[in-house]
C-alpha positions in Angstrom: 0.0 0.0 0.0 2.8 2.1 0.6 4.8 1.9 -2.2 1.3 2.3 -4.2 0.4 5.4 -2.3 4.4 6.7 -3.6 3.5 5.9 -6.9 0.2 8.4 -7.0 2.4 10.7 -5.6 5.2 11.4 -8.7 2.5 10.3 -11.2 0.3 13.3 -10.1 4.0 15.6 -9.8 4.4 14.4 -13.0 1.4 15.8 -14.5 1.5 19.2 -13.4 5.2 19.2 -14.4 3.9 18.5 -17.9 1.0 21.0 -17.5 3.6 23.3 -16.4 5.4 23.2 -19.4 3.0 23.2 -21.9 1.6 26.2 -20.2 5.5 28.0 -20.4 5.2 27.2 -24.5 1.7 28.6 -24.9 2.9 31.6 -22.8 6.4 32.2 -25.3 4.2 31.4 -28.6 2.8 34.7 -29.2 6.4 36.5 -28.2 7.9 34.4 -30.3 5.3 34.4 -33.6 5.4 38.2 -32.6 9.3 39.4 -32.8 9.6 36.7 -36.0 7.1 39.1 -37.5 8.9 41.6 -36.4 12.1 41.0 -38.4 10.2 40.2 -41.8 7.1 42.3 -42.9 5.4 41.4 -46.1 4.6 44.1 -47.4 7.6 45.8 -47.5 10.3 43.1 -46.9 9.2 40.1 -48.3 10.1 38.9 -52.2 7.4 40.1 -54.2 6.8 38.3 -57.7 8.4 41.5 -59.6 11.7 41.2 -58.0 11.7 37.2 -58.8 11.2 37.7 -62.1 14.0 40.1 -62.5 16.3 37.9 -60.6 15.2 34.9 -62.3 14.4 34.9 -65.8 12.0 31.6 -65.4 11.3 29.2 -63.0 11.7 25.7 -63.4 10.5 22.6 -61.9 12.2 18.7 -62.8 10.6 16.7 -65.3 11.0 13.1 -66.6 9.8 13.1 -70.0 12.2 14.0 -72.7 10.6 17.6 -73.5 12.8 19.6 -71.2 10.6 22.4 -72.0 8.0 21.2 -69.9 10.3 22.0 -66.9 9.3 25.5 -67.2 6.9 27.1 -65.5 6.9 30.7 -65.7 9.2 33.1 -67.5 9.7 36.6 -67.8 8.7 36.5 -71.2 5.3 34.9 -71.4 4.2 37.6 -69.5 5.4 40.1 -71.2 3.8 38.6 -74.1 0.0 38.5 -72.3 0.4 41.2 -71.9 1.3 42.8 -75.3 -1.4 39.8 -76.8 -4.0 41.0 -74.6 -3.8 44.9 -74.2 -0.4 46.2 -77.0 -1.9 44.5 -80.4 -5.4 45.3 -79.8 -4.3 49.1 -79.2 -2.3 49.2 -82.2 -5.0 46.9 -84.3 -7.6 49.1 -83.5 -6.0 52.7 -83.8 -4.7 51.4 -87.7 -8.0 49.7 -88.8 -10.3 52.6 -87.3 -8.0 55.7 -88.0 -7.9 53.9 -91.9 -11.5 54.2 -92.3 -11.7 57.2 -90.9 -9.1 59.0 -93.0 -10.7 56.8 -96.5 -14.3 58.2 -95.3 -12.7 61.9 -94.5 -11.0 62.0 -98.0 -14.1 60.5 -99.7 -16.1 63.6 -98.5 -13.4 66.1 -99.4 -12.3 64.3 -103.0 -15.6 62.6 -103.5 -15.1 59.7 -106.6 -12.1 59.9 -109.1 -14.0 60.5 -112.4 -12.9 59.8 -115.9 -12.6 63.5 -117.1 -12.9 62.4 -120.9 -16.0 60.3 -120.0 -16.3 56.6 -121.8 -14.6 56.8 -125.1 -16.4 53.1 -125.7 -12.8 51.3 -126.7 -10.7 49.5 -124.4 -7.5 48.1 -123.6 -6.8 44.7 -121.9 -5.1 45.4 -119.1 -4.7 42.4 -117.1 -5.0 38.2 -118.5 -6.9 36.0 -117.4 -4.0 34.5 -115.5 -2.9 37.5 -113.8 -6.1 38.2 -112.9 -6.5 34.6 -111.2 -3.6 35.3 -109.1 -4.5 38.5 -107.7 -8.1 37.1 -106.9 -6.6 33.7 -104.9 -4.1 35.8 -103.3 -6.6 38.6 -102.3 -9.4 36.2 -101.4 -7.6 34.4 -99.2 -5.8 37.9 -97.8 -9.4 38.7 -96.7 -10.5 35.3 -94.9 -7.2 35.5 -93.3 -7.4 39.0 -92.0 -10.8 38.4 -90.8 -9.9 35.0 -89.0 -6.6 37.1 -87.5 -8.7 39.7 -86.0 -10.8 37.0 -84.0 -8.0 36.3 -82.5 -6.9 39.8 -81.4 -10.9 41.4 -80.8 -13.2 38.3 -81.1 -13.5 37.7 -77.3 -14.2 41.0 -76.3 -16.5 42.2 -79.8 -18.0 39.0 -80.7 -18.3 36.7 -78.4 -20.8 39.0 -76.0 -23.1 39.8 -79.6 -23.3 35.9 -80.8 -22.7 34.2 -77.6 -20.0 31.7 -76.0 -21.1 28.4 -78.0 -21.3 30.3 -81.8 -18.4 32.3 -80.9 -16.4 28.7 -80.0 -18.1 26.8 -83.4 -16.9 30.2 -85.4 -13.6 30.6 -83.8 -12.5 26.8 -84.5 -13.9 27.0 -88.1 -11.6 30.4 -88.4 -8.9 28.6 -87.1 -8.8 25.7 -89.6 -9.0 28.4 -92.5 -6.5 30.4 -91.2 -4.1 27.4 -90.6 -4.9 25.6 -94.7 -5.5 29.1 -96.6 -2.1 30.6 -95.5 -0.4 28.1 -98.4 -2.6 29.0 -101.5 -2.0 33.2 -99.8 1.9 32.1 -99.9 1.3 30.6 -103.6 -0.3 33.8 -104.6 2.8 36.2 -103.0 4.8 34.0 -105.1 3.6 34.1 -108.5 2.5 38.0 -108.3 6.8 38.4 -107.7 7.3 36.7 -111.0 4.4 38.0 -112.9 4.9 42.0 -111.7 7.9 42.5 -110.2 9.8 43.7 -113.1 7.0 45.8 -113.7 6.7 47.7 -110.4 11.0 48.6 -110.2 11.4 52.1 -109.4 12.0 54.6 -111.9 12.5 58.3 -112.3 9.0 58.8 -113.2 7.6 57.4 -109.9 9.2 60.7 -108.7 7.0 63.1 -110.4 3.4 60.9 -109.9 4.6 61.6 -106.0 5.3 65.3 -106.8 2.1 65.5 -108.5 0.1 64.3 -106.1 -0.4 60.9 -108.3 -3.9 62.2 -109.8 -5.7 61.4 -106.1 -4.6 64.4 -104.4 -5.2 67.5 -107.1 -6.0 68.0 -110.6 -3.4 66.7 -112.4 -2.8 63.8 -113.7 1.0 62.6 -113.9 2.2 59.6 -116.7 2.8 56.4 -115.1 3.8 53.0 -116.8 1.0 49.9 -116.2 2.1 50.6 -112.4 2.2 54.0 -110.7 4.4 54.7 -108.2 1.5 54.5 -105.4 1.2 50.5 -107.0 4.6 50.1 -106.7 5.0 50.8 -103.4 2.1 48.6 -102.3 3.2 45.9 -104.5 6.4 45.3 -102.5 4.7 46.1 -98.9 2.8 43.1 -99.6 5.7 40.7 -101.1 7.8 41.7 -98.3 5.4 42.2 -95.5 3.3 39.4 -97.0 6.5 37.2 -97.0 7.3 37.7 -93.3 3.5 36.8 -92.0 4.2 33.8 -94.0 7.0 32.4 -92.7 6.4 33.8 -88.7 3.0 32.4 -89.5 4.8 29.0 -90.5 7.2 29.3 -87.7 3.3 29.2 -85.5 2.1 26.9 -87.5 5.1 24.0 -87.3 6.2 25.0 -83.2 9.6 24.2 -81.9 11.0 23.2 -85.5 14.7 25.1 -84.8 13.0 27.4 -82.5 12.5 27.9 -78.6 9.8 29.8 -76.7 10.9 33.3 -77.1 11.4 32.7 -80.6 8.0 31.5 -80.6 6.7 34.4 -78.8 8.6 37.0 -81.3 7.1 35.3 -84.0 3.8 35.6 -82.8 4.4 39.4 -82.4 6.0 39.9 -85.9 2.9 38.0 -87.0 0.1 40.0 -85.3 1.7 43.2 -85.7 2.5 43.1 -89.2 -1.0 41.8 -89.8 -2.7 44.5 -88.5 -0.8 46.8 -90.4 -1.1 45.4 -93.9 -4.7 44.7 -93.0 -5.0 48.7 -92.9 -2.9 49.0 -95.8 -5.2 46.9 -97.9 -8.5 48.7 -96.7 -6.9 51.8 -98.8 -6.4 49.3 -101.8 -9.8 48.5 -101.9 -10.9 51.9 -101.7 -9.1 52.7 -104.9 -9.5 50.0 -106.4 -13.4 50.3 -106.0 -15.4 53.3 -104.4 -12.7 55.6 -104.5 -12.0 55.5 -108.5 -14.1 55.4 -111.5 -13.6 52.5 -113.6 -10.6 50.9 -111.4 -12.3 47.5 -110.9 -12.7 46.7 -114.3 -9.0 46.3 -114.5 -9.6 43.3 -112.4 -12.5 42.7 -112.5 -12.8 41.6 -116.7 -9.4 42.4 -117.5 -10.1 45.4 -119.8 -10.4 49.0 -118.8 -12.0 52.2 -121.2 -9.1 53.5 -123.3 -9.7 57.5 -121.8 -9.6 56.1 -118.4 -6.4 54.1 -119.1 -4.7 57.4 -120.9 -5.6 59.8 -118.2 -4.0 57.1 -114.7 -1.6 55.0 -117.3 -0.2 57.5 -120.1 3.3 55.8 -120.7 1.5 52.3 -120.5 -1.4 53.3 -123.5 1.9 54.8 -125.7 3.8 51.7 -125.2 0.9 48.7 -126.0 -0.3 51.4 -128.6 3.7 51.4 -130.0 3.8 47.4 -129.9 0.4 47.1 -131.6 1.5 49.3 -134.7 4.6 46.7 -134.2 3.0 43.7 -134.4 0.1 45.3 -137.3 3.0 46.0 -139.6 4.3 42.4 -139.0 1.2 41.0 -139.9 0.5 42.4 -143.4 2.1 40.6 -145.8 4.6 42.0 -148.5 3.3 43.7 -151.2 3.0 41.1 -154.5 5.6 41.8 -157.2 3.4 41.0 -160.5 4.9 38.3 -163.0 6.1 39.4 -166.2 
């Protein structure tokens, strides 16, 4: 009984020993918790995600499949591009689209329609073959589908999808996508074949520096000689081989990912791509203009390959002198010698 009675006695010391401490821990805790938050305040001492970045140029995790790119998880870059995909191109898109129309619709109410000042003269000149005129319709047809398909991407979610809703917008945006993807070959086709069709044509010359000084026959009366390409043709005939040829291959570089490439080329690619879109998209709006509302008897060229003779003497002087030169040419070629009569 004794020895029992001992053993009640450091079992119950025991306890409030332990309560004891327990009671000394609880107690330090909050002095403890309270100078470690102290010595490191978030909001001014702590590592924000800016300063990560800008020490670390990605962050990287381990991965055991063989794409190493997997591995990363953020980079400096990718935001950088959100950020120019989401907010930059849609600024610059929409300030050349809209300020395009705006100065075509300005200039249409100051200079109204381009007439033919010598009216119909009821001849006319072919101006453009059949096959020439095949190659600027594939290559412009499919300009358009792509431009339209393009600008989905950059203003679709925040025009279209609240006017047609999130399931037409997602059926429309998919079928834009494949057309984008397949038309950008028969577009490359077309950039190709208008280089070896026109582009001894549309070389520079000293002439191209008096349409300019004369305003080219848009801006003013007069109406300066030009070759079968003005100098205003000329320069949009090499924007769009050039300009044309880079969306083509940064579009390919999008199209066929991580063939000799990395991420950030990836990324700069889809920038070139974008940006240079936007721009030619504007470019061409003023084409159209011309080529349609803006002049009298400028589709035709296109449009059946034959334009009236005073319209092609008053835009195309030098051109009408030269076919009219090769005509008398060929005329005299055909008639036969004159018959010597037998004795």
């Amino acid at each position: 009984m004794t020895r029992t009675g001992h053993d009640r006695r450091w079992s119950a010391r025991g306890i409030a020993a332990a309560l004891t401490m327990l009671l000394a821990l609880l107690l330090a805790l909050p002095a403890a918790t309270g100078s470690a938050f102290a010595q490191v305040n978030p909001t001014t001492e702590a590592v924000r995600e800016e300063q990560l970045m800008q020490a670390l140029d990605r962050v990287t995790g381990r991965v055991s499949i063989p794409d190493r790119k997997a591995a990363t998880l953020i980079q400096v870059e990718g935001q950088e591009w959100r950020a120019y995909h989401e907010r930059t191109l849609a600024w610059i898109g929409g300030i050349a689209i809209l300020g395009m129309l705006a100065v075509l619709a300005g200039f249409f109410l100051v200079r109204g329609r381009i007439r033919t000042e010598a009216g119909p003269s009821g001849r006319t000149i072919v101006r453009f073959r059949w096959f020439e005129r095949f190659v600027h319709w594939l290559t412009a047809s499919c300009f358009v589908i792509l431009a339209l398909s393009g600008l989905n991407v950059a203003f679709g979610k925040s025009l279209l999808l609240p006017l047609i809703g999130p399931e037409a917008f997602s059926t429309f945006s998919m079928a834009a996508k494949y057309a984008h993807n397949y038309l950008s070959f028969p577009f490359t086709l077309g950039l190709v074949l208008m280089f070896f069709i026109w582009a001894l044509r549309n070389i520079p010359s000293r002439v191209d520096v008096t349409w300019f000084a004369q305003g080219g026959g848009i801006v003013g009366k007069a109406h300066p000689p030009a070759g079968k390409f003005n100098a205003g043709q000329k320069m949009l005939f090499w924007l769009v081989i050039l300009v044309g040829a880079a969306i083509a291959v940064s579009g390919y570089i999008l199209l066929f990912p991580f063939y000799g490439t990395t991420i950030a080329g990836m990324q700069t690619a889809q920038v070139v791509h974008g940006l240079l879109g936007v721009l030619l998209t504007a470019v061409i709006l003023g084409h159209i203009y011309i080529g349609t509302l803006g002049m009298e008897g400028a589709f035709d060229a296109m449009g059946n390959g034959e334009v009236d003779l005073n319209w092609a003497r008053q835009h195309h002087s030098l051109w009408v002198a030269e076919e009219e030169r090769k005509a008398t040419v060929e005329g005299k070629r055909s008639v036969p010698p004159t018959a010597v009569p037998a004795e």
